[in-house]
N, C-alpha and C positions, 0 to 999 in steps of 0.2 A: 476734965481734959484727958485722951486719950493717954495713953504711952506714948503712940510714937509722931506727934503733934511735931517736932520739931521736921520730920521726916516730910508730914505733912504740908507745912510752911513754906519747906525747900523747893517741894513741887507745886505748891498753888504760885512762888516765885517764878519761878524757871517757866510755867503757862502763860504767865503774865509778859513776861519778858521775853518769850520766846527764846527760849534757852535748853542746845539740846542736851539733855541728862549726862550723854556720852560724852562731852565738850569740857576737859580738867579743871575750863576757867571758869563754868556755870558758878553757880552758889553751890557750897556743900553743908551739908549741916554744922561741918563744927565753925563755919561760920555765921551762924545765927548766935544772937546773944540772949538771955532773957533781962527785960529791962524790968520788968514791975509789972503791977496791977494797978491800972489809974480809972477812977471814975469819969466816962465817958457820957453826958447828958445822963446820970443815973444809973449806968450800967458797964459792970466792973470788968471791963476790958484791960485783957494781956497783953504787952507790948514784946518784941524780940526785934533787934534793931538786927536788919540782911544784910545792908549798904551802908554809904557814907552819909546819904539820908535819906534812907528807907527804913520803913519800920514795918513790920509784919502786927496784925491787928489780932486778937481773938476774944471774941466776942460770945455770951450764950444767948441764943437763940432755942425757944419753947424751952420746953422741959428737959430733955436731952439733949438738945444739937448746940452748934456753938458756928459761928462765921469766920470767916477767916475773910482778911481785907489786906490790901497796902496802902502805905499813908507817908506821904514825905513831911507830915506835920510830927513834930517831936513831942510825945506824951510830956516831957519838963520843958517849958518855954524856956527860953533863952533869957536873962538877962537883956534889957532895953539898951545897954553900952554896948553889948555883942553884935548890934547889927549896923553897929558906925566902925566897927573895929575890922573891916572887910571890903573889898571893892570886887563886885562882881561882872566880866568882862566874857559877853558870849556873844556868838554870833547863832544867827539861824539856819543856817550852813552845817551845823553843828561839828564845825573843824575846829573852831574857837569855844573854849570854855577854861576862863580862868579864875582863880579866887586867890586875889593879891594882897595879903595881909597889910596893914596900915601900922606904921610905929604908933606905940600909947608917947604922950607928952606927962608930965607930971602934975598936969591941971587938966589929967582927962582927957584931953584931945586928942586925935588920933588924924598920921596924915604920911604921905608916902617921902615927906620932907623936901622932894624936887622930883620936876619932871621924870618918868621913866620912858625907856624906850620900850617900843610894842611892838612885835614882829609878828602879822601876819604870817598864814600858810602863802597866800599867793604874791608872798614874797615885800609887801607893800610894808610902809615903817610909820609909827606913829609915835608920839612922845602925850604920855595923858599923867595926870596928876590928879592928886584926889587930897581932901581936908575935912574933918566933923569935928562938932562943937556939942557933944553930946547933954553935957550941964549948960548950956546955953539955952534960952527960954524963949522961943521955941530952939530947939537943936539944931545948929544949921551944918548944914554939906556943900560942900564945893566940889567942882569934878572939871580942870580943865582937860582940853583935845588941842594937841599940835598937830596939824596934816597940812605939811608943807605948807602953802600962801594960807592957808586958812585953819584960824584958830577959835578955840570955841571955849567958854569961859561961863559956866551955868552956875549956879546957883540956887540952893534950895531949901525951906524950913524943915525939918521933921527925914524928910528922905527924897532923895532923888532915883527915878527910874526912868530912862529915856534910849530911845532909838536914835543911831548917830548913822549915815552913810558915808564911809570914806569915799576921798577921790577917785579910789578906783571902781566903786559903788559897791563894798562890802557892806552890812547892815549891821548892827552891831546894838547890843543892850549894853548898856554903863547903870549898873543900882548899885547904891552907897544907902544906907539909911534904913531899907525896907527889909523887913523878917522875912527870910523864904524859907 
């Protein structure tokens, strides 16, 4: 690994990204972290986490060279409780992106306990609720939608991901259950 590999990092990000160097809010190096060395299909891959889930890759390649990559997959998986303990609310629009923590229960469970309210950027109001059964066999997820006359009430084993359109025709992703 070179010296100055972190320096490296910051600028194979900042390409990717489109991020101009000069811009205070880019990535700077002292925000790279080093996570570890993890065996990657056989080949001992460096991890330095950029983002909130991003990770910088480095990899050797032939005899001297080594790759650099980005990767939103985390070198330590998560824990399979961790991904019912979250409800993920984005639109395609990319004005909406939220991640709505879920209360644990003392048998595991995890849920936002009652409806909450949801406010839209273009103003629109929704009331959604969410529920997982993570020790449950299979694990099941819940995910209601109040919008106005019309209510939506899904239901799911293992994990729920679905596209919802509000009344006013915003698009919207609801996952409960699934590792991203």
């Amino acid at each position: 690994m070179p010296d100055d590999i972190i320096q490296e990092i910051v600028d194979y990000v900042r390409q990717e990204f489109g991020e101009d160097p000069a811009d205070p809010a880019s990535l700077q190096p002292e925000q790279v972290a080093y996570r570890g060395e993890f065996d990657l299909d056989g080949v001992p891959t460096h991890y330095w986490q950029v983002g909130r889930n991003v990770w910088a890759t480095v990899a050797p390649y032939g005899d001297d060279c080594y790759s650099i990559d980005i990767t939103d997959v985390s070198p330590t998986p998560a824990p399979a409780s961790d991904a019912y303990s979250t409800l993920y609310v984005r639109n395609f629009d990319g004005d909406v992106d939220l991640t709505i923590p879920l209360t644990a229960s003392s048998g595991g469970s995890y849920s936002l306990g009652r409806y909450q309210p949801l406010a839209l950027p273009d103003g629109e109001q929704l009331e959604i609720y969410a529920e997982a059964h993570p020790n449950s066999s299979p694990p099941l997820v819940f995910i209601g939608i109040n919008d106005g006359d019309d209510n939506q009430y899904l239901r799911g084993a293992v994990g729920l991901s679905f596209n919802y359109t509000t009344r006013r025709g915003s698009l919207l992703l609801l996952t409960l259950g699934v590792v991203r």
